[in-house]
SERO-4910 file (N, C-alpha, C, O; in steps of 0.05 Angstrom, whole numbers):
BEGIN
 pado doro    nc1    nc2    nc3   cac1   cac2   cac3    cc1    cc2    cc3    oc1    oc2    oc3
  Unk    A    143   -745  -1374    117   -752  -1386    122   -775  -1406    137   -770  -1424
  Unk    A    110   -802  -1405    107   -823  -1416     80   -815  -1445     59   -804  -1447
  Unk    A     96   -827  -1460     73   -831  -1489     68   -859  -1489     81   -879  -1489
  Unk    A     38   -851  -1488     31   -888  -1485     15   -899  -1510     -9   -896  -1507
  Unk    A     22   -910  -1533      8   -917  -1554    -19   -934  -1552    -24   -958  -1548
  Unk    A    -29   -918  -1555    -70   -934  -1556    -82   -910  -1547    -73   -894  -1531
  Unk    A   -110   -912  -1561   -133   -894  -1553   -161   -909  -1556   -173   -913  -1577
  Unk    A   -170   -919  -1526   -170   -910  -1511   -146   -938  -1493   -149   -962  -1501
  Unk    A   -125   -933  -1474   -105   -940  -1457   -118   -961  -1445   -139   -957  -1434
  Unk    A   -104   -990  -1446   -125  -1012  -1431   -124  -1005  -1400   -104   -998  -1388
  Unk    A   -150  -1007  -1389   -150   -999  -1361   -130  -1010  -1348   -120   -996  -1330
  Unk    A   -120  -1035  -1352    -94  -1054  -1329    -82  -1028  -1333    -90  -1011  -1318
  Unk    A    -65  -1019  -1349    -36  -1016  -1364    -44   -979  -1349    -27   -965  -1337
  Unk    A    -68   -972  -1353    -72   -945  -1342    -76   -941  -1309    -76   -918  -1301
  Unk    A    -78   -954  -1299    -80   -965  -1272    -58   -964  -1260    -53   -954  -1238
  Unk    A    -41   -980  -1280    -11   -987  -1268      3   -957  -1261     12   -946  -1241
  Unk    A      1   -952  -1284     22   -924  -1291      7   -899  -1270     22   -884  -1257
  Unk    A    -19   -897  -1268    -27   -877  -1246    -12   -893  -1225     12   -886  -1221
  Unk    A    -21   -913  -1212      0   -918  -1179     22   -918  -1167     28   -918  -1143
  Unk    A     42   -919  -1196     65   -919  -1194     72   -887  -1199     94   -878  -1203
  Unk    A     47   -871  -1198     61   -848  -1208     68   -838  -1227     75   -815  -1223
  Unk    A     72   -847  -1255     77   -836  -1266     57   -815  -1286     33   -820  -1285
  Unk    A     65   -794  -1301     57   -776  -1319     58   -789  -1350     76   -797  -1364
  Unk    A     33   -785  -1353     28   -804  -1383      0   -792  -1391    -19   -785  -1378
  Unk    A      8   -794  -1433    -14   -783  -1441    -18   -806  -1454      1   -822  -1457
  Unk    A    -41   -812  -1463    -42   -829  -1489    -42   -820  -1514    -60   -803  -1516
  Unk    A    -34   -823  -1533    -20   -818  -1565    -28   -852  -1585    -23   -876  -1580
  Unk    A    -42   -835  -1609    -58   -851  -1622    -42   -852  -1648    -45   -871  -1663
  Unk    A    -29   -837  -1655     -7   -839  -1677      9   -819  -1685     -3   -797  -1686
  Unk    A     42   -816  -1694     56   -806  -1696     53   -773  -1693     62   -758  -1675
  Unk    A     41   -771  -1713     34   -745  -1712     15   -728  -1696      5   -707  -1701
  Unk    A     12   -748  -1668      0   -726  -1644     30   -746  -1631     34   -733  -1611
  Unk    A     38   -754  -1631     66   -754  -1608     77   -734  -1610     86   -723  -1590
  Unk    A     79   -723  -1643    106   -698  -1649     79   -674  -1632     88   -666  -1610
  Unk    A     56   -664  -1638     39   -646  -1636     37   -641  -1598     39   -619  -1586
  Unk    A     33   -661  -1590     40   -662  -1556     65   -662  -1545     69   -663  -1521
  Unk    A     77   -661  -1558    101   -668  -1542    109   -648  -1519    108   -624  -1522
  Unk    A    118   -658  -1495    121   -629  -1478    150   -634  -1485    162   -654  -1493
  Unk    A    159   -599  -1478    180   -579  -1481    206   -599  -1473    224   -603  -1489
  Unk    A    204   -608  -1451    225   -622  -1448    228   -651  -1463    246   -667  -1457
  Unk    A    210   -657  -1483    209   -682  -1495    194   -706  -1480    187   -699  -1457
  Unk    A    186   -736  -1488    184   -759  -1475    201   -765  -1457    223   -755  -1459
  Unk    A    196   -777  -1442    212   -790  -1421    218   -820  -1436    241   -830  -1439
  Unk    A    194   -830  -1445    193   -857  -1450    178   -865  -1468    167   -844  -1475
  Unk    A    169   -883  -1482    142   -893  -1498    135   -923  -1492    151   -941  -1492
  Unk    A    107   -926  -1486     99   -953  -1481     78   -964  -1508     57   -952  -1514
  Unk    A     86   -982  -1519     73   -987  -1546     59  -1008  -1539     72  -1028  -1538
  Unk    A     30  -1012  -1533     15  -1047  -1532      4  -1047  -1557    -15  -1034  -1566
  Unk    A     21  -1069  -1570     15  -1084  -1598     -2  -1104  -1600     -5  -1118  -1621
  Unk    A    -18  -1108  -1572    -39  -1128  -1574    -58  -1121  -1584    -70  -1141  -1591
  Unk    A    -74  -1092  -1591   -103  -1095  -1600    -95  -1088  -1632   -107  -1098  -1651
  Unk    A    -74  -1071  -1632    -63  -1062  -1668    -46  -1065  -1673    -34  -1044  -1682
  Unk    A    -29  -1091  -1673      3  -1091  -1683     17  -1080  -1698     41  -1075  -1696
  Unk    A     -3  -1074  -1724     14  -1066  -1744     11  -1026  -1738     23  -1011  -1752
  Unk    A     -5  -1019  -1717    -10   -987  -1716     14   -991  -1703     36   -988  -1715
  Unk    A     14  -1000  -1673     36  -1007  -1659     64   -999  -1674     76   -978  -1671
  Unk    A     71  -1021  -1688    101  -1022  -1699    102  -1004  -1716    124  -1006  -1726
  Unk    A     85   -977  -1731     84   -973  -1747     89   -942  -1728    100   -922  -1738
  Unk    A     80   -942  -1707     84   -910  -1689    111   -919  -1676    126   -903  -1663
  Unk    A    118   -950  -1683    149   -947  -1662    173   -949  -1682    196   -955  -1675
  Unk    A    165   -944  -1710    188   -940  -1722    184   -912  -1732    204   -901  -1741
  Unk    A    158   -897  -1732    161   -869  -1727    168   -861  -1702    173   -837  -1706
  Unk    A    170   -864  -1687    190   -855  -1657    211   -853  -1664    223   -832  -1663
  Unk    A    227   -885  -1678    255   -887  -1679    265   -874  -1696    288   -878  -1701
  Unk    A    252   -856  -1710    265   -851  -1741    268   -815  -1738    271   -798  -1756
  Unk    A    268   -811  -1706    265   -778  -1696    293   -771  -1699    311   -787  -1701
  Unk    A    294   -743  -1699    317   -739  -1699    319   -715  -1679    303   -697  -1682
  Unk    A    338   -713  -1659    363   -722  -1660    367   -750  -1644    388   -763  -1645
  Unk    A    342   -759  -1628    337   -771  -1613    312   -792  -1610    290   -783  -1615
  Unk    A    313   -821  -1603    285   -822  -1591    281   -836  -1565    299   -850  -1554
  Unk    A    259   -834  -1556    254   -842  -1530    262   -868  -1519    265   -885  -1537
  Unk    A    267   -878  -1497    264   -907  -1494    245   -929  -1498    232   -933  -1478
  Unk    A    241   -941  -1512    208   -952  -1513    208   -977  -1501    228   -992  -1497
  Unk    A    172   -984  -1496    175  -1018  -1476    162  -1021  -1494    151  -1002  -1504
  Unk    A    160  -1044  -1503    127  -1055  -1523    111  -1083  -1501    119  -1096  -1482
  Unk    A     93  -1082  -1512     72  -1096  -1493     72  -1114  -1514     78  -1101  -1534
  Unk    A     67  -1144  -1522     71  -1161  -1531     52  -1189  -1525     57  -1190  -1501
  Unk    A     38  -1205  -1528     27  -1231  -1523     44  -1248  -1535     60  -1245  -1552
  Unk    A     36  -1269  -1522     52  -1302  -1526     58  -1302  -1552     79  -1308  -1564
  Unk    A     33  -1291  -1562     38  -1302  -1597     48  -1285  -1611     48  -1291  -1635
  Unk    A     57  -1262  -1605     83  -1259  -1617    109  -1249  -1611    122  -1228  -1614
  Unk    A    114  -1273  -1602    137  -1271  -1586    164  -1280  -1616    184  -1267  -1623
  Unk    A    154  -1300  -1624    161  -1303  -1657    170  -1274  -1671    190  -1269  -1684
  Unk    A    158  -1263  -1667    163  -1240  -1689    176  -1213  -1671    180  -1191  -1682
  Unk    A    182  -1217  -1643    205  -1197  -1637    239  -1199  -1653    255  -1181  -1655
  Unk    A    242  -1221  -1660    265  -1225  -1668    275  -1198  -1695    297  -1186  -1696
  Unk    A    250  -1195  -1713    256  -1178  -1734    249  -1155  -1727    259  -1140  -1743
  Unk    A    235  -1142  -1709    230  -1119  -1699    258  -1113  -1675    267  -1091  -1680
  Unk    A    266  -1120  -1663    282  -1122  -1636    297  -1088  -1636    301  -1075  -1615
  Unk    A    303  -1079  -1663    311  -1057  -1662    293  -1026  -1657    302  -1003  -1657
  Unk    A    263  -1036  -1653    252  -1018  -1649    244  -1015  -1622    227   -998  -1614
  Unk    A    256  -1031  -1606    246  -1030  -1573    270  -1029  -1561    288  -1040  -1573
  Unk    A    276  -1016  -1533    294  -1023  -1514    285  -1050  -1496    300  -1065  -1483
  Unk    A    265  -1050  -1497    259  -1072  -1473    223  -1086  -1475    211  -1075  -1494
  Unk    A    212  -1099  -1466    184  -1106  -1472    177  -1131  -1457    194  -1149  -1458
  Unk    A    158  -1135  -1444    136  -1142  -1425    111  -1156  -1435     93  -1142  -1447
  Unk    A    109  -1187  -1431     91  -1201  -1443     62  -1190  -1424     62  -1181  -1401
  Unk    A     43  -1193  -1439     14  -1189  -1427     -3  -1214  -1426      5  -1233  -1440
  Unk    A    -25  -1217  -1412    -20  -1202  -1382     -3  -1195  -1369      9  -1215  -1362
  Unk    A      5  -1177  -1362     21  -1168  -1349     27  -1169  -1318     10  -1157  -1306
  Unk    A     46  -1180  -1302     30  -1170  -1271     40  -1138  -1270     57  -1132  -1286
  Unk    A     28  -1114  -1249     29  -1097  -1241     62  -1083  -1232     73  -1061  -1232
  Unk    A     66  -1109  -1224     92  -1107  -1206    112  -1107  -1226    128  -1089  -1230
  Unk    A    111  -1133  -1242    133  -1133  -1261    139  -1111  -1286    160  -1107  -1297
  Unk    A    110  -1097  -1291    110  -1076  -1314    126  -1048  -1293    146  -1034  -1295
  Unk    A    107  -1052  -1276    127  -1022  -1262    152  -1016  -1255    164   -995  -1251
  Unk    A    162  -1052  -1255    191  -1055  -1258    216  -1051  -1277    239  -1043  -1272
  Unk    A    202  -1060  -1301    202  -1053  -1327    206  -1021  -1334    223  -1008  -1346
  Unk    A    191  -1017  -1326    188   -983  -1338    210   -967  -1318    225   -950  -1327
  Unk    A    209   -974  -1295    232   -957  -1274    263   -965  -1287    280   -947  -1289
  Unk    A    270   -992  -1296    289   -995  -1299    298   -971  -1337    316   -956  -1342
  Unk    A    283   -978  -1346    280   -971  -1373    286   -940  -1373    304   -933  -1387
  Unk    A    272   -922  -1359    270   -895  -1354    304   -886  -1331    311   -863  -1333
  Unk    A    324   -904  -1312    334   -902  -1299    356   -912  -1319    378   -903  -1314
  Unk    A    355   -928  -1339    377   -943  -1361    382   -917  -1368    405   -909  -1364
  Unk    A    369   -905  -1377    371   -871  -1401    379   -847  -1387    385   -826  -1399
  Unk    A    378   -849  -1361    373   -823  -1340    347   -812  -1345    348   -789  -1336
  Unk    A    327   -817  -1353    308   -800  -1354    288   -796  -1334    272   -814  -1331
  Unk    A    287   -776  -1321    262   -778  -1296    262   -784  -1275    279   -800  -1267
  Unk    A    248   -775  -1262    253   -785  -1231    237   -801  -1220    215   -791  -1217
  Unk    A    239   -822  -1213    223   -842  -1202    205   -828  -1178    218   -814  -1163
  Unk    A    183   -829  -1176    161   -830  -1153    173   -830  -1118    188   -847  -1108
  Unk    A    163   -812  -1109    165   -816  -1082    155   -840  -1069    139   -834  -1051
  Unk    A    158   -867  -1071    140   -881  -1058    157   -908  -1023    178   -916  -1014
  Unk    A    134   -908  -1018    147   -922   -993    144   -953   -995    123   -965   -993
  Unk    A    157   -961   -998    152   -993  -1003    168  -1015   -975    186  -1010   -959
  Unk    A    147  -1042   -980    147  -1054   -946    141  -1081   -955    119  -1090   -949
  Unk    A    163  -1101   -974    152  -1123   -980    133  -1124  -1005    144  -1111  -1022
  Unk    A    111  -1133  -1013     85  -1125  -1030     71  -1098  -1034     57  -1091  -1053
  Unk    A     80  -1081  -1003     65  -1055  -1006     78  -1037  -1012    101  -1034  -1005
  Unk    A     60  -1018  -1031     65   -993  -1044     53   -977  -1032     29   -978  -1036
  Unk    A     60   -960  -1018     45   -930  -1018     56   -904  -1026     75   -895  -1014
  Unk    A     41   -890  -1050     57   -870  -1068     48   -845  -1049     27   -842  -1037
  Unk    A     65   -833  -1049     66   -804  -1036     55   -783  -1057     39   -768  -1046
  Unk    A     59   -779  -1076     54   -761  -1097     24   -760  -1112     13   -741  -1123
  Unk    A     11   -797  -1105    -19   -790  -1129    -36   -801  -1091    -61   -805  -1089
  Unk    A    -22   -803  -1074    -39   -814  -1054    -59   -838  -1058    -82   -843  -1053
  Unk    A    -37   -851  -1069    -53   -885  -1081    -34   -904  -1064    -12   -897  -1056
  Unk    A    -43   -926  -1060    -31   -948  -1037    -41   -978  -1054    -64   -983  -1060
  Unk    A    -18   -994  -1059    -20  -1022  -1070     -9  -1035  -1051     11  -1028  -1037
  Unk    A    -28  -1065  -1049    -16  -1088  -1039    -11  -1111  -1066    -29  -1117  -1082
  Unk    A     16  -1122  -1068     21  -1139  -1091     11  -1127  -1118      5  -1147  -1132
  Unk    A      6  -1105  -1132      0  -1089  -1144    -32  -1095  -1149    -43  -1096  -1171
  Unk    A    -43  -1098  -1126    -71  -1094  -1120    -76  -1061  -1109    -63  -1050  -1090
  Unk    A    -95  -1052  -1123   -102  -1022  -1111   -117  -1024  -1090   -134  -1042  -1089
  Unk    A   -115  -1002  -1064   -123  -1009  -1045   -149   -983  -1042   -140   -960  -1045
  Unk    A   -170   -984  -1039   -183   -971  -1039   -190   -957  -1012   -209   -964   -998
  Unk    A   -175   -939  -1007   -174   -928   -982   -187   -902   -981   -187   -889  -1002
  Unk    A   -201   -889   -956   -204   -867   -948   -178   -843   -946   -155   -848   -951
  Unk    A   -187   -817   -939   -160   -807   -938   -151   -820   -909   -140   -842   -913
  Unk    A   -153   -814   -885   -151   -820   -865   -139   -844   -857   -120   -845   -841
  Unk    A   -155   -869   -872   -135   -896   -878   -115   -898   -891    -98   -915   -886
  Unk    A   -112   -878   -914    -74   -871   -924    -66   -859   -909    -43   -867   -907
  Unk    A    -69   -837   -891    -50   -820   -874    -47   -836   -857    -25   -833   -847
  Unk    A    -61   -857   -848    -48   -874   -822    -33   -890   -829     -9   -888   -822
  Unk    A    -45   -918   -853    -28   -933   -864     11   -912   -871     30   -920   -859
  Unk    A     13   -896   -883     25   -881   -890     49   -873   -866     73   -876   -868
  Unk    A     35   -863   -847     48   -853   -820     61   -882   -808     83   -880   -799
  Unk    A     46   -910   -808     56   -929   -797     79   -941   -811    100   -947   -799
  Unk    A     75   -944   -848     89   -950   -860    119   -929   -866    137   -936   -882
  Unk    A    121   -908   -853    145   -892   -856    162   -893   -828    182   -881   -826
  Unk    A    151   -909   -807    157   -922   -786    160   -950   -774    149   -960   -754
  Unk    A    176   -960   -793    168   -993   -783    185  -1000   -766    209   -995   -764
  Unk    A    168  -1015   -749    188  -1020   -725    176  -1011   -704    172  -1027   -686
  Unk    A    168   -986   -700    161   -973   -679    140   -973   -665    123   -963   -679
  Unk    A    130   -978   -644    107   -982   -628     83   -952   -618     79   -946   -594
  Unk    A     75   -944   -633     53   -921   -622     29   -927   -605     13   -945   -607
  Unk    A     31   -907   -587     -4   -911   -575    -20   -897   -586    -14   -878   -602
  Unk    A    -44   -905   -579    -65   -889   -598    -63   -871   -598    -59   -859   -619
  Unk    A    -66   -861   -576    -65   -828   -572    -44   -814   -584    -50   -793   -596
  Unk    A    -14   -824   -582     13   -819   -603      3   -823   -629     18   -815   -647
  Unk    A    -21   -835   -636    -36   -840   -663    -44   -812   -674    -38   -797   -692
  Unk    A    -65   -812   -648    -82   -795   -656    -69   -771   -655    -77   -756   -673
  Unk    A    -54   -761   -642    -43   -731   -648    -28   -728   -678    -29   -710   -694
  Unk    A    -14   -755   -678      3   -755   -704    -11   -759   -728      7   -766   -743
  Unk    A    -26   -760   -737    -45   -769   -756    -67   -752   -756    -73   -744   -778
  Unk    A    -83   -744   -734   -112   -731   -738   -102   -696   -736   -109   -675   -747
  Unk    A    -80   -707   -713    -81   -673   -713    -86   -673   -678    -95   -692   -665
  Unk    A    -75   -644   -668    -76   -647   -638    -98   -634   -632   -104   -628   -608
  Unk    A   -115   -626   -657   -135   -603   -643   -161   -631   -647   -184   -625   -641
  Unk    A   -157   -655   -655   -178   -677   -665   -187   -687   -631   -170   -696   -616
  Unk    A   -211   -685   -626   -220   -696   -598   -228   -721   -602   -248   -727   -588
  Unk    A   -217   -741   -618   -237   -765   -619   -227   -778   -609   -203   -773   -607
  Unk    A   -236   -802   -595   -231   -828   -579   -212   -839   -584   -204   -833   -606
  Unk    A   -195   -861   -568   -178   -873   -578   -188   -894   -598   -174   -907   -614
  Unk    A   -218   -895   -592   -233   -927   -610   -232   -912   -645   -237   -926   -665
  Unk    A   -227   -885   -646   -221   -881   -675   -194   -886   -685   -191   -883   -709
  Unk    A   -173   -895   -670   -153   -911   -689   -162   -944   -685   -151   -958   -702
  Unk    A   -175   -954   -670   -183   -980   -672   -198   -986   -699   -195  -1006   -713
  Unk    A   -214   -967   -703   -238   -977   -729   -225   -968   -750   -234   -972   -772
  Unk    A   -195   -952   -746   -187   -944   -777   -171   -969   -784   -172   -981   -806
  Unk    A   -154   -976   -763   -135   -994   -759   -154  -1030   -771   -148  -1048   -786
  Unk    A   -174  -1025   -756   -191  -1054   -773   -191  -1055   -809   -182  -1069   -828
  Unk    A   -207  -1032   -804   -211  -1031   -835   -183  -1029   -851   -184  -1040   -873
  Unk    A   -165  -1021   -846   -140  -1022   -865   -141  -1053   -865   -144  -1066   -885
  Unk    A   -136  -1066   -835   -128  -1092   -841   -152  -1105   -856   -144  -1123   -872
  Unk    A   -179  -1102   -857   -195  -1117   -878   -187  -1107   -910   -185  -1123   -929
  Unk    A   -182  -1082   -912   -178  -1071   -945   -151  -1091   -959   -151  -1099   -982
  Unk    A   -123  -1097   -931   -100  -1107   -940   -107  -1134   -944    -92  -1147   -958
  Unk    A   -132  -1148   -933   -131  -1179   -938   -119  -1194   -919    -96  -1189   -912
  Unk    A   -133  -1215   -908   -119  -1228   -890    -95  -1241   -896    -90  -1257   -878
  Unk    A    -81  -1242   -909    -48  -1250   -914    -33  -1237   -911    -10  -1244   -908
  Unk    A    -40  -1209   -913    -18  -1185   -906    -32  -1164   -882    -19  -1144   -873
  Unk    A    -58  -1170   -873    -69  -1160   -843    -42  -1163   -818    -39  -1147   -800
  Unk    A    -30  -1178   -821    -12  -1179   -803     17  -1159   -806     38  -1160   -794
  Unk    A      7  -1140   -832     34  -1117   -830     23  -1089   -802     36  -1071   -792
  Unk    A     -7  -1099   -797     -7  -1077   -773      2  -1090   -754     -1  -1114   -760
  Unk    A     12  -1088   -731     -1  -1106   -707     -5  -1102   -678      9  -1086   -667
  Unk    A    -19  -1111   -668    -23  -1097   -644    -10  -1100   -623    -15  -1119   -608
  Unk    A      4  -1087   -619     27  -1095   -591      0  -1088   -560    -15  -1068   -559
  Unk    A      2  -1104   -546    -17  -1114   -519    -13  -1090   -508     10  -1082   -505
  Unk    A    -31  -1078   -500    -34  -1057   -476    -18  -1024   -474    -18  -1004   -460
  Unk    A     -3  -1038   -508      5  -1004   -515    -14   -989   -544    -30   -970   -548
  Unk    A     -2  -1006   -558    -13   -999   -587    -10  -1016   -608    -13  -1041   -608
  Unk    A      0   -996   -634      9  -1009   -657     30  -1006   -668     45   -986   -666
  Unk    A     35  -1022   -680     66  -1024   -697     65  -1037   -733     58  -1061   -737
  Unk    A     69  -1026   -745     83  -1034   -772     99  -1060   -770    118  -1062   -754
  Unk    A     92  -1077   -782    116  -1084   -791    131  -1104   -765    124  -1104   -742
  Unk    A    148  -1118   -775    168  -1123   -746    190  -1108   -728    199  -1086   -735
  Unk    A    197  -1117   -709    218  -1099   -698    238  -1111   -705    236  -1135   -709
  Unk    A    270  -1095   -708    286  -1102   -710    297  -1131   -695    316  -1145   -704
  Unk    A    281  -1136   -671    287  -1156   -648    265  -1194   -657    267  -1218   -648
  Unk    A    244  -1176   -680    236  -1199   -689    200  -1194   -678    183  -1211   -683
***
């Protein structure tokens, strides 16, 4: 469980941390970090010092001042004060200018949480730009959220844990709907569209349609 400093959590920064999976509360000052804390402690703390700097630094030298221990922390930071990490430096392990991209904060935080041993990273399947998390059933392209049906993650999902491989629909449709599902083969056609409109035409080409059999993920080993 991540402590994330701010109330209310900027939507980017809460966004992020749901897709990537992780478990996070938000904590408004010291004394609900100690009052929440679960049993097994923080995993981590994320401090954005952009809307309250001085609340900010002021909950991350009450973190550091725990005893016996304190968490790993990232701080969230803007351009302009980048100047003033130099005299703070001892209250962060690590920290991430804002805006932030998606990709690079979740990078950030995996390494940070994996530096300490703490936690276990997310079940997720990744393919280039795409994310698809197994655990919150959320799917990113380039840390764009993909707004999918269920049906469009269980397929995307089923294709993406097979790349390479060529299915027919019907090998679709049993594997995905279920063998008791009587629907047409034109129901993996219209799921299969719509994924490729949701992914965007620059990455539409991670389905593809192999001629007169089916679909395939991805490339084949052969190219």
């Amino acid at each position: 469980m991540l402590a994330v400093f701010g109330d209310p959590v900027a939507p980017e920064l809460a966004r992020t941390l749901d897709l990537a999976g992780y478990r996070w509360k938000s904590i408004a000052s010291p004394d609900e970090a100690a009052d929440d804390e679960p049993p097994e402690g923080w995993s981590g703390a994320i401090v954005d010092s952009t809307t309250d700097s001085a609340g900010a630094w002021a909950f991350a030298r009450a973190i550091r001042r725990r005893d016996p221990g304190s968490p790993p922390l990232l701080a969230l930071v803007s351009g302009l004060q980048l100047g003033d990490l130099d005299q703070r430096d001892d209250l962060f392990d690590d920290f991430c200018l804002t805006p932030f991209h998606p990709t690079e904060l979740e990078a950030r935080v995996r390494h940070l949480l994996y530096h300490v041993g703490g936690g276990v990273r997310p079940e997720v399947i990744e393919h280039r730009e795409l994310a698809v998390n197994l655990e919150t059933y959320q799917a990113s392209i380039v840390g764009r959220p993909l707004d999918l049906t269920y049906m469009e993650y269980e397929l995307l999902k089923f294709l993406a844990q097979n790349p390479g491989k060529v299915f027919t629909r019907e090998m679709l449709l049993n594997r995905v709907w279920g063998y008791e599902y009587y629907g047409g083969a034109r129901t993996v056609d219209v799921h299969v569209r719509r994924l490729r409109a949701k992914l965007g035409e620059e990455h539409a080409g991670l389905i593809q349609t192999v001629r007169s059999v089916g679909y395939r993920f991805g490339q084949s080993r052969w190219g």
